[in-house]
C-alpha positions, 0 to 999 in steps of 0.5 A, spaced: 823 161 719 829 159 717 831 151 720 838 151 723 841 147 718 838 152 712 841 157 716 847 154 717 848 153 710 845 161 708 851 163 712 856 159 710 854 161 703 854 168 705 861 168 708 864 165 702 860 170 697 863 176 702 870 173 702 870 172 694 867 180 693 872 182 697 878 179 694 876 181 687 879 187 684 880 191 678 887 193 676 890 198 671 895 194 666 902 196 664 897 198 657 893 202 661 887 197 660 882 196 666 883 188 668 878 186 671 881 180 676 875 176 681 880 172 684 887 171 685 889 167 679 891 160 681 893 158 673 897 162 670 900 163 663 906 166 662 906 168 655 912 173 656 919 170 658 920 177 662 913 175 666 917 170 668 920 173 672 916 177 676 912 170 678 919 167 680 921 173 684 914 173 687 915 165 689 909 163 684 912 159 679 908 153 682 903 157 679 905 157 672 901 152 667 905 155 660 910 158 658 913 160 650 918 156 647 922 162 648 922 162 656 928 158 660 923 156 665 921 149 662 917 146 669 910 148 665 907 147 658 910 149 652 904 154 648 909 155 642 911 161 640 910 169 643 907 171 636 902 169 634 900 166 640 897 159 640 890 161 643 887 154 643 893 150 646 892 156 652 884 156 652 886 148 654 890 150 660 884 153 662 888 159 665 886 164 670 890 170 666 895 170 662 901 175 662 904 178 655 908 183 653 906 190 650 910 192 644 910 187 638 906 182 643 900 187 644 896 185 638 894 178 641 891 181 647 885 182 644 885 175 640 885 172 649 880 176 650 876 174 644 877 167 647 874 169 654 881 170 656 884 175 661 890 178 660 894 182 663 900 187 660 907 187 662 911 192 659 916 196 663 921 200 661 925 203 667 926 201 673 920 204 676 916 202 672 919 195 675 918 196 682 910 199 681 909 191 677 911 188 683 907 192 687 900 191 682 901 183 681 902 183 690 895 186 688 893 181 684 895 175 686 893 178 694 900 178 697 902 185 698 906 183 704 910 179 699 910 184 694 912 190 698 918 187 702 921 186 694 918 192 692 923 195 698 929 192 696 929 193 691 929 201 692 934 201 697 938 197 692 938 202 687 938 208 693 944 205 696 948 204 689 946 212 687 949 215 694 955 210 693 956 214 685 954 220 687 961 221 690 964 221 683 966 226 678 963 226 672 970 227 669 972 221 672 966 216 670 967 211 664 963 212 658 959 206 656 957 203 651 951 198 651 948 193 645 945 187 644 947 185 638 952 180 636 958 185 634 960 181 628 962 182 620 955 181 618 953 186 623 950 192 619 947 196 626 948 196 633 942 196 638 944 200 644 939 202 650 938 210 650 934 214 655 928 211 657 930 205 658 932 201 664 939 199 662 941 206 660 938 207 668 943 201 669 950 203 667 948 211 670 946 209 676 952 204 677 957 209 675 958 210 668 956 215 662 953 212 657 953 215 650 947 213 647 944 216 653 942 223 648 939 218 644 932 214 644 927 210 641 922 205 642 922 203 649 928 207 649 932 202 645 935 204 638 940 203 632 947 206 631 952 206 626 958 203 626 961 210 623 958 214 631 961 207 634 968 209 632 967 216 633 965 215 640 971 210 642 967 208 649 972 206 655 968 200 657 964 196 652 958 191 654 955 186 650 949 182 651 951 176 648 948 169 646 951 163 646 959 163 649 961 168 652 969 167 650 967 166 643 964 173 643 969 176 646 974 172 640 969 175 635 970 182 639 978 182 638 978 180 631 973 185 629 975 188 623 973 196 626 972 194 634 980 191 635 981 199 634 976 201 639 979 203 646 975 199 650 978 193 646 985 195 646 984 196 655 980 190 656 974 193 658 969 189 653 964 185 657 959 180 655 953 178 659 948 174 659 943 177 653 937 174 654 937 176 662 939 183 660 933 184 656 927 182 660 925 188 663 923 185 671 926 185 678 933 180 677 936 186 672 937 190 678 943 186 680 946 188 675 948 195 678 952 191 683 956 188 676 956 194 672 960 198 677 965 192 678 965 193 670 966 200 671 970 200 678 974 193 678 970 191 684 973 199 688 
């Protein structure tokens, strides 16, 4: 027979190993990996700027013990570069999981994984595909609640701004160009996003006709001629931009080839923020409300 204090500890013990298994999960990562996650992490190494972001949006920076030289979020240890990953500075933050990109990004998945790391993949291309990552890492730091409140806003953010479009004839919406190329003399080709990417579902939704939209590549971005550019002569251009804004928009205006483009002569060319604009997570959907004032003038 079991002595009472024996008994005691069996069943604490039982309870703790109950509570364990049921909060051990396994998930599909945005690579289609099968992550295999134990607990909720408690250290985390964001090795991605955009992975960043969903942890801020969720309330977990606390949480975040790296990050790259290439992320804003400075309250964490700096692991150096996004590729080639420092394996051994992360192994030294003894992390519960580190989050990464795919793309260029994903070869170093398997060197984490090499080291008894656990990885897990950001990589969304639309704004769906945002949402569902929400939903998933609700799953995986056990805050569903949480995740799914975002998760709906988000929806109705997107819903309420589609009926509010919806209403506009396609004659009368703005054609859009997108880029993220800095617009200068040396520029050779333009970045734009077409479809499949989350911008291009951006300036779509907000109201606007995007005229990369026919073309795709890579996660839906692509290259395009300066040639296609002036054929096209877009009534609002957009630009995300590094560094001064009112230095961009100078460089805009002095451009041999743009200061002939109808957006230029209107004043429709608006520089945002470049590296906001490019991680795909949940902050870029406030940029529906600021393409339609681009678009509309704030109507």
């Amino acid at each position: 027979m079991f002595r009472s204090g024996t008994l005691r500890r069996f069943l604490a013990l039982f309870v703790l190993l109950s509570t364990v298994l049921s909060l051990a999960i396994a998930v599909v990562d945005d690579a289609g990996r099968i992550v295999n996650i134990p607990m909720p992490p408690r250290r985390v190494v964001s090795a991605a700027p955009s992975a960043t972001r969903y942890l801020q949006a969720l309330g977990l920076e606390n949480r975040i013990v790296g990050v790259t030289a290439w992320d804003n979020y400075r309250k964490a240890e700096n692991i150096g570069n996004m590729v080639p990953l420092n394996i051994e500075k992360i192994y030294s933050l003894k992390p519960d999981i580190v989050f990464t990109f795919g793309g260029f990004q994903f070869p170093e998945v398997e060197k984490l994984e090499k080291a008894n790391l656990t990885a897990y993949v950001l990589n969304a291309n639309t704004l769906t595909d945002i949402i569902k990552a929400v939903g998933q890492l609700g799953a995986v730091f056990n805050i569903k609640a949480k995740a799914d409140k975002i998760s709906q806003e988000l929806r109705d953010k997107m819903a309420e701004m589609g009926q509010k479009t919806s209403k506009i004839p396609l004659e009368n919406r703005p054609t859009v160009f997108f880029t993220i190329t800095i617009p200068d003399e040396k520029a050779k080709e333009l970045w734009t996003a077409g479809t499949g990417s989350y911008v291009n579902e951006l300036i779509v939704i907000a109201g606007g006709r995007n005229i990369a939209a026919p073309y795709s590549g890579n996660n839906g971005w692509l290259s395009v001629s300066w040639e296609w550019l002036v054929k096209q002569d877009p009534d609002v251009i957009v630009i995300g931009g590094y560094g001064d804004p009112k230095e961009i928009e100078k460089t805009v205006k002095n451009h041999s080839i743009m200061k002939n483009l109808k957006a230029v002569k209107n004043g429709k060319v608006f520089v945002i923020d470049g590296d906001e604009i490019s991680q795909a997570a949940p902050h870029v959907f406030k940029y529906l409300d600021i393409f339609y004032n681009f678009f509309y003038g704030g109507k």
